[in-house]
N, C-alpha and C positions, 0 to 999 in steps of 0.2 A: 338703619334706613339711610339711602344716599339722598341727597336733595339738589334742585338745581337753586344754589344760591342766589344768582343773578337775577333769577324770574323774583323767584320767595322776595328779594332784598324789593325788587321793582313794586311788586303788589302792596309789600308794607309801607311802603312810601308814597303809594297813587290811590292806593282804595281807602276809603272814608268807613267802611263797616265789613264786619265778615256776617255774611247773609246764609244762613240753610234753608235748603225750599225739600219739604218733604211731599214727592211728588205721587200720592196714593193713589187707588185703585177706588175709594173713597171719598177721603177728603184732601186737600192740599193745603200743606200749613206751612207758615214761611216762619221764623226765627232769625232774631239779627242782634251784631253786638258792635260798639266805637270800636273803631281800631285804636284808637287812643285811650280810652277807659281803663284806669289803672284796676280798678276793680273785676273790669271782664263780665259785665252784667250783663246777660242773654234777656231780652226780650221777645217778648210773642209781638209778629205785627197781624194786626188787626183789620182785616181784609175787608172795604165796605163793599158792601153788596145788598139785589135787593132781597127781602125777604116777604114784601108782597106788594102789591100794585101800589106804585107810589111811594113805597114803605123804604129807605135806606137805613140799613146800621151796618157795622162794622164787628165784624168776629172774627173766632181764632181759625174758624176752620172754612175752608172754600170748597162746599162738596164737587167731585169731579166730575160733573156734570153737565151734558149741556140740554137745553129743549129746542127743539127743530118746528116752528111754529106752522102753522098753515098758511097761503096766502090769504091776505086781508085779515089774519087772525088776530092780530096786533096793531092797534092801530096808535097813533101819536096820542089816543087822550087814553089809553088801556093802563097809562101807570107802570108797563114793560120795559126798559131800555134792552137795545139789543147792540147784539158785538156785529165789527163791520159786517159777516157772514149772513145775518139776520140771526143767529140764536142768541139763547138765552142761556147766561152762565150762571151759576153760583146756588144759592138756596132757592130763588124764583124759579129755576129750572127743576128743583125738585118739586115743589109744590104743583106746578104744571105738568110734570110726568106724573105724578100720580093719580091724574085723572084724565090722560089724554091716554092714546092709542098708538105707539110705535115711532114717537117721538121723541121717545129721549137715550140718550147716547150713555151711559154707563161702562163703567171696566175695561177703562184705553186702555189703560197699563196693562192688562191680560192681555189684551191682543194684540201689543207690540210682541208678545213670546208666543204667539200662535201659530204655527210653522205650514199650517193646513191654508191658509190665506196670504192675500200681500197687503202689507201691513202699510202700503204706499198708498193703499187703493182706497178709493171711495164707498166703503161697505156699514159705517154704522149711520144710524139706526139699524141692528142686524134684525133680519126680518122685516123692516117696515115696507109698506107699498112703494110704489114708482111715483107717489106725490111725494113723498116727504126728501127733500135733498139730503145726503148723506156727504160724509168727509171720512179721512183716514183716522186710523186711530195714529198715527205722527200727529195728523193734524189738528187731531183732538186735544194730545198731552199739547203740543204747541200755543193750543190757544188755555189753558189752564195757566201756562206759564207765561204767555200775552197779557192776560188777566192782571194775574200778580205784577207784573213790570210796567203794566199801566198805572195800577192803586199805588206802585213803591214811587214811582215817577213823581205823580201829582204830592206824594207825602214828603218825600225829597225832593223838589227839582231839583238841588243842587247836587246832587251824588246819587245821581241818575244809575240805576241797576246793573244795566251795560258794562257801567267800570266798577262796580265792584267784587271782593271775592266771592264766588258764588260756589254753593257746594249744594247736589243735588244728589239726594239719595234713592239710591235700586236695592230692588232684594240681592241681596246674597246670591244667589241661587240663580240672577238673570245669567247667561249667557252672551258669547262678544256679539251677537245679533242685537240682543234685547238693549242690551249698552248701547251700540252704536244708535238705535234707533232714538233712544232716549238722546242719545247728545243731537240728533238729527232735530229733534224738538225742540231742543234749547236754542239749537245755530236758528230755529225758523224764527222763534222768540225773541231773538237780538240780542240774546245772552251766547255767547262766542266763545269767551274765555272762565269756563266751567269745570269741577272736578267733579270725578263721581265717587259716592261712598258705599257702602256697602249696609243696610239698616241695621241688623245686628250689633254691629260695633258702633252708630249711631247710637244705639240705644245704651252701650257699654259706654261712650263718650259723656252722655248727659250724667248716670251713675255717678263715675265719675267724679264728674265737676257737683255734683250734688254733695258728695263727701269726702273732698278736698280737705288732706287734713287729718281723716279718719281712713282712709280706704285698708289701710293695715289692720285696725282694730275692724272693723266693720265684715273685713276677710280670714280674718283669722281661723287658720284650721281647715281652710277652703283650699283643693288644689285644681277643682276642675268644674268648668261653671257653663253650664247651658244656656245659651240665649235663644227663645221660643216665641218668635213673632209671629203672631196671625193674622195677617190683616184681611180687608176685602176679598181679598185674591187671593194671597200664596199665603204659606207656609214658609217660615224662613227658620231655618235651624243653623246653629253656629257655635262650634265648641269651643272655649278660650280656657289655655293652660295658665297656670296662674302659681309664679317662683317667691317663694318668698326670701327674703334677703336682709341689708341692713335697708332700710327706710321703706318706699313705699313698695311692695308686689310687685314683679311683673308680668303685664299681661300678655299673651300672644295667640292668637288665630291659630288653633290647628287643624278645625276642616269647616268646612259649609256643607249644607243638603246641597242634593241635585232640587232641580226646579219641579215644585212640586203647587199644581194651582188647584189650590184647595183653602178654603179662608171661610169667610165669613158671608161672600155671594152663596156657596153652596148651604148653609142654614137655609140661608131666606128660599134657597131652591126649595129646597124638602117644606118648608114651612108652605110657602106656597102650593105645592102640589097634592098637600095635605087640602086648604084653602079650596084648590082646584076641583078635587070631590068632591067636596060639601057643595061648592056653588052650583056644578053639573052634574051631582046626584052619583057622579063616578062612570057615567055609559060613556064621555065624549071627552077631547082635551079642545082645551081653550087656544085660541088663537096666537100666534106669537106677541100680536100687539095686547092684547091683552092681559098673555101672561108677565109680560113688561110691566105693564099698569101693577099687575099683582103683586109680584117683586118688591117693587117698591113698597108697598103698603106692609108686608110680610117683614121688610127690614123694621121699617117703623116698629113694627108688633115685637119682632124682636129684641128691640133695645129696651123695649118697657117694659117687656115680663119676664126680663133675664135681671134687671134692674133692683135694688134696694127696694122695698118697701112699695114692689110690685101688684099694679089690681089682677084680681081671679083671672081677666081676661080680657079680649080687644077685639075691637073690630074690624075687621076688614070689609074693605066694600068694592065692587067691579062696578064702574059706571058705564051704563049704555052707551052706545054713539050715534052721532046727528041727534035728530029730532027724538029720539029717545035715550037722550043722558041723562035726564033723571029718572023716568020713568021706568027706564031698562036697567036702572041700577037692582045690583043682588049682593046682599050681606050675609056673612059666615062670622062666626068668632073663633078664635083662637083662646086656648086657657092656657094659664102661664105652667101649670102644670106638665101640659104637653109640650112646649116650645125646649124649659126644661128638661123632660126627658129626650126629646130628638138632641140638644144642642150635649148634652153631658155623655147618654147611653150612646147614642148612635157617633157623635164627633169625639170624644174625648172617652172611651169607658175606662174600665179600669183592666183591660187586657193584661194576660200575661210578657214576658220579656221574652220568651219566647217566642211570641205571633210575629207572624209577618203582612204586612197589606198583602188582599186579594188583586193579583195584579187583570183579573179578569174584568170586563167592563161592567158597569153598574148602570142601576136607573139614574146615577147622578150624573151623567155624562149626555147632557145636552142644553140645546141654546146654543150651539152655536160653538164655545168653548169647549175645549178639551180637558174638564175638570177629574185631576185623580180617579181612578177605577174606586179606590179602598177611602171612605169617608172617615174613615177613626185614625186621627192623626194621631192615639195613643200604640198604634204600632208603626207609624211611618219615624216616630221617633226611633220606637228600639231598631230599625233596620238603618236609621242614620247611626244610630251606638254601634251596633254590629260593624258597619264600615268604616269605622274609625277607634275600634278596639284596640290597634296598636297605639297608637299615638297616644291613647288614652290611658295605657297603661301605662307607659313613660312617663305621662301629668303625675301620675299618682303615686309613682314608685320614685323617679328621678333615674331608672334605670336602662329602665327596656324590657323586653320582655322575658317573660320567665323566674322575675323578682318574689322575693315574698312579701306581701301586705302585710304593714304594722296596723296600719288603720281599721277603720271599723269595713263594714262588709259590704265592699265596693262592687265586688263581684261579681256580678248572678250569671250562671248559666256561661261562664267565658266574658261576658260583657262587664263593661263597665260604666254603673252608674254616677251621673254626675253630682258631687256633693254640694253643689251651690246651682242656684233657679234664679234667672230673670226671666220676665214674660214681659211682652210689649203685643201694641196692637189692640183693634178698638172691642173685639171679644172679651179681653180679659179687663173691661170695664165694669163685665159683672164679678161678683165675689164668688157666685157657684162655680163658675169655671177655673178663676184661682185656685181656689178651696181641691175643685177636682185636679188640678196640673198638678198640685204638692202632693195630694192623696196618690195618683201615680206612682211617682218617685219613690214616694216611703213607702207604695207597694211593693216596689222593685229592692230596694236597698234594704227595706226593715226598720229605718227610721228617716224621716222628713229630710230633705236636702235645708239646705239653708238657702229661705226668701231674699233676694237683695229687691228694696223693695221701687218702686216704680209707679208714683200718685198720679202720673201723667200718661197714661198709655198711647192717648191717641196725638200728645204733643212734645213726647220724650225724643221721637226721631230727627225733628227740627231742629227743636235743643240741640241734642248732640251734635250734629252737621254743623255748630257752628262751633261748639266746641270742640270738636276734629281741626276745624278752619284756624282758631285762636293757637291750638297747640302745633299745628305746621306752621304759623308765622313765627312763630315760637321756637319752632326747632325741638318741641321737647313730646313729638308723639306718645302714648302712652302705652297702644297696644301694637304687638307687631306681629308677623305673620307672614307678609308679602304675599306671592300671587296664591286663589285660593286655591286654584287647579295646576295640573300639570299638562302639558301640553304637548303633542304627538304628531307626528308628518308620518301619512301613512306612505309606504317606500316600496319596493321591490327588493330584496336582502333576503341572506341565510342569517340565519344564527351563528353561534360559535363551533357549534359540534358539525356546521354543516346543511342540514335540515332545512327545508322551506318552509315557513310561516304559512297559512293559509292566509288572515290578515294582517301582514308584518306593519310598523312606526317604527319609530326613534324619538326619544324623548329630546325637543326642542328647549322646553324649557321648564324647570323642576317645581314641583308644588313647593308656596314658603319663597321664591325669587324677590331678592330683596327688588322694590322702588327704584327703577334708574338705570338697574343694573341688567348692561347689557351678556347675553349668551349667545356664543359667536357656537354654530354646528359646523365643527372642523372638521370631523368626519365625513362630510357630505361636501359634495362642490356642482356646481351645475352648466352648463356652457349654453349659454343661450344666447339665442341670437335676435338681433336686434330689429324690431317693430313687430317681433313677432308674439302672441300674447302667453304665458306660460298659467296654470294654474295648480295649484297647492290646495291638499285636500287633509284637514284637522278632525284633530278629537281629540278630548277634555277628560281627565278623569279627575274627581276630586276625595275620593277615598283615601287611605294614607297609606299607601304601598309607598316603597321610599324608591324614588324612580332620578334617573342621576343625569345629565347634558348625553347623550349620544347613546344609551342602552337600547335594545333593538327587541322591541316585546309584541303579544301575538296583543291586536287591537279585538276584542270581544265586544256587542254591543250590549251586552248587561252591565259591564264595567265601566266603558267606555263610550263618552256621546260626542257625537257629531257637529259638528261646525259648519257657517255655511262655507262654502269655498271662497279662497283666496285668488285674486289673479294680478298679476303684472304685466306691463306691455312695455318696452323700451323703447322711445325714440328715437329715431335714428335712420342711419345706413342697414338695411336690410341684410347686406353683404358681411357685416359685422360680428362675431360674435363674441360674447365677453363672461368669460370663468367667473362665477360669484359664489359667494358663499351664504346662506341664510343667519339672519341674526336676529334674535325673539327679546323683547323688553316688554317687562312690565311698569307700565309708564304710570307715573304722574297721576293722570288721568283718571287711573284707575282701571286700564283697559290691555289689549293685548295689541302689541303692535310688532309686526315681520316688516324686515327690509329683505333686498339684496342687495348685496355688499359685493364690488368688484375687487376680488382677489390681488391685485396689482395696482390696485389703488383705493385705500381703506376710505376714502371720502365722495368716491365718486359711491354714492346711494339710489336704490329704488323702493319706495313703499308698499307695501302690498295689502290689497284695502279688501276689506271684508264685502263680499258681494253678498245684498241683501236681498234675500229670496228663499223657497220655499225649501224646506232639505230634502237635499238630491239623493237619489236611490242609491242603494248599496250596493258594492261591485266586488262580487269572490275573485280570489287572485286565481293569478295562471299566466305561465312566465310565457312566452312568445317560443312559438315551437322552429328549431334547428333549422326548419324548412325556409323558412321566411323568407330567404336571400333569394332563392330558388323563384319564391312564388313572385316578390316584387316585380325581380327580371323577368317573369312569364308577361305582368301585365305590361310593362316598359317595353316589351316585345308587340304591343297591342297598340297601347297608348302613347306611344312616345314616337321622340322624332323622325325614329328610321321607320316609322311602324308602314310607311308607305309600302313598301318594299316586303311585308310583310306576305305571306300565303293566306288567302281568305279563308282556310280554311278554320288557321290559328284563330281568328274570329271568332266562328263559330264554336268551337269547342272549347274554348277560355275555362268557363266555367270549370268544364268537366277535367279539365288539364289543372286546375288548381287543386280542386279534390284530391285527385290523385297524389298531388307534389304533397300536400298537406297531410296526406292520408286521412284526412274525413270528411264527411259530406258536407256540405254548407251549413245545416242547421246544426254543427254539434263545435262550429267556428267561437270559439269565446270572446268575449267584447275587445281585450288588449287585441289580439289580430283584427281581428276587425276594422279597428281605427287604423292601425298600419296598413291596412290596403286600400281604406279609404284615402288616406295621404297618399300609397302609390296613382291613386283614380284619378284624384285631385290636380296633383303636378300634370296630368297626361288628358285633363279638361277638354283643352280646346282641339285634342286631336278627335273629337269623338265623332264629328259630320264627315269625315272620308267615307263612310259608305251608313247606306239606313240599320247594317247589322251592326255597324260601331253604335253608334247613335244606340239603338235600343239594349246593346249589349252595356254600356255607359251607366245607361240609366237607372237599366235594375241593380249593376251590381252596387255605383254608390249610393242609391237605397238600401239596401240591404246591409251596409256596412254601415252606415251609419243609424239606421233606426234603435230607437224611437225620439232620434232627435237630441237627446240628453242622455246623462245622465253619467256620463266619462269625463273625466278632465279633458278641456277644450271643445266641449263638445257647443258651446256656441258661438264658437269662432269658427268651426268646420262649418256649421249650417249659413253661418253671413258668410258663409266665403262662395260656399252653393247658392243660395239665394241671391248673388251677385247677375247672375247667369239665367234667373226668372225672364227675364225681360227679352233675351236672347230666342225665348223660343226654342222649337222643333225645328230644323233644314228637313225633315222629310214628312212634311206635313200631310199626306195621302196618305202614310200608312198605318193603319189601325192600332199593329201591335206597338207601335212607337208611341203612341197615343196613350196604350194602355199603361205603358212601364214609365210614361210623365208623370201622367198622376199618380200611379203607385210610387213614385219617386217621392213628391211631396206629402203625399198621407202618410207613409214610413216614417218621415222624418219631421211633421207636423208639432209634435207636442216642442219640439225647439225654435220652433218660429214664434216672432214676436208676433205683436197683436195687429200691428199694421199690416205684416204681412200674411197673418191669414184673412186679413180683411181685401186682400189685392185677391188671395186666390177665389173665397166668395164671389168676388165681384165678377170673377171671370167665368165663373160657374153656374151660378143665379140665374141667370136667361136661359143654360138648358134645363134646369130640373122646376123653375118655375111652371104648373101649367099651362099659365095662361100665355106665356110668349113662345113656350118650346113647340106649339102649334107653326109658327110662324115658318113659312118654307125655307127661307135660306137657313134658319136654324134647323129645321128638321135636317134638310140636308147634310151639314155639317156631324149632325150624327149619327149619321150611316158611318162615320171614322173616326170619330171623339171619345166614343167609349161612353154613354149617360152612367153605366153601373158603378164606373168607373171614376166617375166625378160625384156621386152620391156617396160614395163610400168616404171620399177625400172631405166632402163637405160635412160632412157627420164628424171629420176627427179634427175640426176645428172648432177644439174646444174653450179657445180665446176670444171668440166673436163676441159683442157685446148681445148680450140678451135678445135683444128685439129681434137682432137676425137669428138668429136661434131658434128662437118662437115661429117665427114665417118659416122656416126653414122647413119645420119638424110639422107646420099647417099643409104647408107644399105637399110632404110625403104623404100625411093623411089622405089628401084629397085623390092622388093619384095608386095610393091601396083601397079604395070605394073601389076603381076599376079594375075587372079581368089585366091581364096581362104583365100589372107592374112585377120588377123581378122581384123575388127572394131577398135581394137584400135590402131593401128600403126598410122592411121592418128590423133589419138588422140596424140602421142607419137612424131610425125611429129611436127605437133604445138608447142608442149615443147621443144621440142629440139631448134626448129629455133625464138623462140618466141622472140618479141623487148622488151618487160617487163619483166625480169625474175621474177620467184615467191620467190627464198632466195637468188640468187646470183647479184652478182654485175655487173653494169651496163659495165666493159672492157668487161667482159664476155661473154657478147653476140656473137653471128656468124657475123660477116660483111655484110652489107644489098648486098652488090652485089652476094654475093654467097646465101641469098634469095629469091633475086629477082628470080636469075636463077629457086629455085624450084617454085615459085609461078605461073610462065609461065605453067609449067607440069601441076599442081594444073588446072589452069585455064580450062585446055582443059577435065577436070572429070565432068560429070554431077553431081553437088549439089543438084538439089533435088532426085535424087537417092541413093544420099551418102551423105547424112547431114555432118558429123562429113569431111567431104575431107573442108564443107565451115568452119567448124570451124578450123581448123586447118590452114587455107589462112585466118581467122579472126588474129589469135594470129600473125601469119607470117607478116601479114601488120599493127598490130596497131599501132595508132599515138603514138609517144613519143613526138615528135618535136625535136629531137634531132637531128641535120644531119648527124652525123656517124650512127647512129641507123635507122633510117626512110630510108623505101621505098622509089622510087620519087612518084611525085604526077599521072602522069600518070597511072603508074603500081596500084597508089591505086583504083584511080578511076575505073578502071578496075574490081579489085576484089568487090568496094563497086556494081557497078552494077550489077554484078552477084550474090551477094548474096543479093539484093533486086528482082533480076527475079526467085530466087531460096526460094525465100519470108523466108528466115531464118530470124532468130529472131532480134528484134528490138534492142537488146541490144549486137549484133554478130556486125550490122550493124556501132553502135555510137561507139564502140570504136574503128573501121578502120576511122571513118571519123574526130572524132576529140580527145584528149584526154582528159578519163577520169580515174580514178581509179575503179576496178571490184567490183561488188558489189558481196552480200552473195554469191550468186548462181553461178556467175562465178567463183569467188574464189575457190569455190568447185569444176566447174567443174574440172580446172585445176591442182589441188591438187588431186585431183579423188575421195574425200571422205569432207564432213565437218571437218572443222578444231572443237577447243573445243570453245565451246561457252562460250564468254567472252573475248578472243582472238583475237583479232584484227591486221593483219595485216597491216603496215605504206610504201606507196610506196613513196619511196624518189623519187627526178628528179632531 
């Protein structure tokens, strides 16, 4: 391991304590030790909070939690204190969710890795109504960690939180998204100067320091040792080879799981929906606020009949609301007999080494989160064994592969089991479940791995975070590893033999990179020019293929996962351009960090910072066809500065003269050309008002080239550079078809517009498709040349509006399909608006299914086979998500599924109200209203 001296020398000298904040999905527990204490004594701090009205004590654990009160719910004699926001943090907020309705904010940490949402946005309470105010999940973890820096303040004023060394641990398994957002919560916290750790090795750290001294004897005979953390949320697996030598083992990191959220919320799922039956008899599901309520009580029920010296059974209760919360209360029990079979059979069984999770979706995939397809983490294990078989073999042989085992029978099946078991996490607080993770193993191997053991599950993570913190002041790390993944720039490249990659990278930087240590991609160099923005598109692999600085491999996405994009913009002289090189380090920090480096001078530096957002669609390669030169200069013959002088004719035929040069029709154009003719359209912008045939020749084609907005490197810097030009208007304002190919201009390229600016174009829209004003003459007027079809279609694919408009939006169409006349596409326009899947926006985004349901009623009473497009439109309105905020109830579907099988609509209208799936080519289109570019692949998060 390299270290930066100077820092380490600085922190040992200025900080009073080294602090771990174990920041769960759960609970949050802080751990702190003197930096001076020759002994190195970890203590628990003891977090005060309240724990009921009036009631203050201090404990080890800060559940992560907040309560979102109602107005006037709380009032100064209620015995509540609240955080400036008005919630309620800590155990008071669990005891108040458990009987309240859609007010309490649970599992930030899961939805900082949610890729289906923006993790910036104000969406929990997920599910609750439009009274109850909602925050981000940043600014959720944020204030967990406000919380703690407030109690460590008033306990120290004197060596206030801020300056000391702070160490904050993530799963394993988070991603540079989920990391950054985590440090984004700390910076909000006024914690600034923060490391991050990885919990697995947390939990290897406390070990550890527990058996200081012993750790030889304690290992002996052990070469290869699975860390098996389960917490709230994820699953965190983490293999550590383990040399033995003269004095103590050493330990080293040699893979992590992929991110896998699956823990100890999904019990309480299944237990609850067990729960959920018994209350409604099984004909109906419960509300999202409600099933919130239930959750909660189902954890409770969980920890007690999974527990020692556990009763037969528990109750759970659902409390009415308003004026009947007690009265509308309904009880079920739970028997610990059942909680025990769902939490061992169904999460843990004793599967073969063979299985593999079902990667197909399950009933456990909703609320909201994206939890694992496969609930039996005892195969999610063996397919982490399976990807890390090589490496594994090396722990055990000291060879490589192909060795022969001395040892006992490590083996099974090609795999290799691990002979040494830690578990952490608050699951394995019960003994059944221990009992089962060991039972596993010695199923697999034919005799028991070796316990190391762990009395601390739910405060072992802490612990270690500080002693990680004491052993880097120390200089004396214990486990090593470096980065857990390998990391990939996808490229344009042949191979060696020649050969085009379908999805070609280059290995930037190798799983195993030591701390510090930078990796300069000398093979690659890039000329970029300056203020103009460039962007860089990653993937991860953490398996143990042995992958080397500069190798050129095909990126698969079963193997290989996705990053969000990277981007850079240079200061400067525009006129400029400067040769750089990329250079990847696994920092400090714990995190991934890209520069460019100018080639002719090693210090002039650029950062390149992880844009945080939802992951962008996939794009199939396809090299830029020979033609290109040919086609540019066709449009530069149009658009550019001689173009005066130009034959009007070459106007008109543009299109069909590109084909030609191309040799293929427009729709068979792939995304890379694409963008290159949008950049030739671009440069040649302002020539487009020399005559009304430029102007609308302009329009369509950089629509066309650029839709759907996203989803290509630069693609929103192309669209703010169009969007510059909104304001500019039409020059040929009379004529229709110029009209038509405006707004098809911005609905093409819609899903890359920010929110402000589909809020500009709405605005500008609203007045015709409103009823009530599009009466109005001079409006009327104006749409004898505006195109109404045309701006309904545009308003429908702004699927960034804030809700409200949305709602009026999708009220509008109704009103005006009551009458003869409206066109065909409003019900088309209908469906997008209220749809449960959005096509680019995020999953808060959506309308509230109760204010769909309401249309679907309307919908219901329209003859479909008369009016096809009414059943597609109640197709998109009802499809399955599984989501319970999002999803119709089941009654209401069934309804629609029937009717649009008596209305014999299409078979593919049909499967995705009845169960979920993702839209294939044709629907994608439909709903887009046009082919996207081929190659282009749309990715629907859940």
């Amino acid at each position: 391991m390299q270290f930066n001296r100077v820092r380490d020398s600085a922190l040992k000298n200025n900080t009073q304590y080294s602090v771990g904040i174990d920041l769960g999905t759960t609970h949050t527990v802080v751990a702190y030790a003197e930096a001076e204490d020759p002994h190195k004594t970890i203590r628990l701090f003891e977090i005060p909070q309240l724990i009921a009205p009036g009631e203050v004590d201090s404990r080890p654990l800060l559940p992560s939690v907040r309560y979102h009160p109602a107005f006037g719910e709380l009032n100064a004699d209620s015995g509540f204190l609240t955080a400036p926001d008005g919630a309620v943090l800590g155990e008071a907020a669990r005891l108040l969710g458990a009987k309240s309705h859609g007010r309490l904010v649970t599992s930030a940490k899961s939805w900082l890795s949610h890729n289906a949402v923006d993790p910036a946005a104000a969406i929990l309470p997920w599910g609750s109504d439009e009274s109850v105010f909602k925050v981000s999940p940043v600014a959720a973890s944020a204030s967990y960690l406000q919380y703690v820096r407030s109690a460590w303040d008033q306990h120290f004023p004197q060596a206030p939180l801020s300056r000391q060394n702070v160490v904050i641990t993530v799963p394993a398994s988070f991603d540079e998204s989920a990391r950054a957002l985590t440090l984004e919560a700390a910076k909000s916290a006024g914690l600034v100067d923060v490391r991050l750790l990885e919990e697995p090795q947390a939990v290897c750290y406390d070990w550890l320091r527990r058996h200081d001294g012993k750790v030889a004897a304690s290992l002996a005979g052990c070469r290869l040792l699975l860390v098996c953390d389960v917490g709230g949320g994820t699953t965190d697996l983490t293999l550590i080879r383990i040399d033995h030598g003269d004095g103590d083992p050493k330990l080293t990191r040699i893979g992590v799981g992929d991110h896998l959220m699956l823990g100890g919320d999904n019990i309480d799922l299944a237990l609850a929906r067990l729960a959920e039956t018994r209350l409604t008899g099984g004909d109906k599901k419960l509300s999202a606020g409600d099933l919130s309520q239930l959750l909660e009580q189902c954890r409770v029920a969980k920890e007690r009949l999974l527990a020692d010296a556990a009763p037969e059974q528990f109750a759970v209760t659902l409390l009415g609301g308003g004026s009947k919360l007690i009265g509308g209360a309904r009880s079920s029990f739970l028997t610990r007999d059942e909680v025990r079979r769902i939490a061992l059979d169904g999460f843990f069984p004793l599967s073969g080494i063979e299985e593999r999770p079902d990667k197909k979706r399950s009933g456990m995939v909703e609320f909201g989160l994206p939890y694992a397809p496969e609930p039996a983490i005892s195969k999610h294990i063996a397919a982490f064994l399976k990807a890390h078989a090589r490496s594994s073999r090396a722990a055990l042989t000291g060879t490589g592969e192909g060795a022969e085992f001395a040892g006992p029978s490590e083996v099974v099946d090609g795999l290799i089991v691990p002979d040494a078991l830690l578990l952490n996490g608050g699951l394995f607080r019960s003994p059944a479940l221990v009992t089962r993770a060991l039972e596993l193993l010695g199923h697999w191997r034919g005799e028991p791995p070796v316990q190391l053991e762990n009395l601390d599950p739910e405060l072992a993570v802490a612990y270690g975070a500080v002693a990680y913190a004491i052993a880097r002041r120390e200089q004396k790390l214990k486990i090593g590893g470096g980065a857990a993944r390998a990391y990939f720039l996808l490229v344009d490249t042949v191979n060696d033999a020649g050969a085009r990659f379908t999805k070609p990278g280059i290995c930037i930087l190798p799983k195993g990179s030591e701390e510090g240590r930078e990796v300069t991609l000398t093979a690659r160099q890039f000329a970029l020019r300056i203020g103009q923005p460039v962007r860089f598109h990653l993937m991860s692999n953490s398996t143990d293929a042995d992958y080397r600085p500069g190798d050129v491999v095909e990126l698969d996405d079963d193997r290989f996962h996705g990053l969000p994009p990277l981007a850079v913009a240079f200061a400067g002289d525009q006129r400029v351009e400067v040769v750089v090189q990329l250079v990847a380090t696994y920092t400090e920090v714990g995190t991934l960090r890209l520069q460019c480096v100018a080639k002719a001078d090693l210090n002039q530096r650029w950062d390149v910072e992880f844009q945080i957002r939802k992951t962008a669609p996939t794009i199939g390669g396809g090299e830029l066809p020979n033609q290109l030169p040919q086609a540019l200069e066709k449009i530069q013959a149009v658009f550019g500065a001689k173009s005066r002088d130009v034959d009007p004719q070459a106007v008109k035929t543009l299109r069909a003269d590109l084909e030609k040069i191309l040799g293929a029709p427009r729709a068979d154009w792939r995304t890379p050309l694409l963008r290159e003719l949008f950049n030739a359209l671009l440069e040649g912008g302002k020539y487009r008002r020399r005559s009304e045939q430029h102007e609308r020749l302009w329009f369509s084609l950089v629509g066309f080239c650029l839709r759907p907005g996203f989803g290509y490197p630069l693609d929103d810097w192309r669209v703010e550079q169009i969007w510059k030009w909104y304001c500019d208007g039409l020059q040929f304002v009379n004529e229709k078809q110029n009209w038509t190919e405006w707004w098809t201009l911005w609905r093409r390229v819609a899903g890359g517009l920010q929110v402000e600016a589909q809020q500009r174009l709405f605005g500008d829209v609203a007045k015709f498709i409103n009823p009530a004003t599009a009466r109005q003459a001079g409006l009327a007027k104006q749409l004898m040349t505006r195109g109404y079809e045309d701006m309904v279609r545009l308003a429908a694919g702004l699927e960034r509006l804030p809700v409200a408009d949305k709602t009026q939006l999708g009220e509008w169409l109704l009103k005006r399909l009551e009458k003869a006349g409206e066109p065909e596409q409003s019900w088309w326009a209908l469906g997008r608006v209220g749809a449960r899947v959005l096509f680019h926006g995020s999953n808060h985004e959506v309308i509230p299914s109760d204010t769909v349901s309401k249309w679907l009623h309307r919908l219901l009473a329209v003859d479909w086979k008369k009016q096809s497009q009414a059943g597609f439109a109640a197709a998109l309105l009802a499809r399955r998500c599984d989501d319970r905020v999002r999803d119709i109830d089941d009654h209401l579907r069934a309804l629609v599924q029937d009717k649009l099988k008596q209305a014999k609509a299409p078979v593919s209208w049909q499967q995705i109200v009845s169960d979920y799936i993702p839209l294939d080519e044709q629907q994608e289109r439909q709903i887009f209203g046009e082919a996207l570019p081929p190659g282009l692949k749309l990715l629907e998060e859940h």
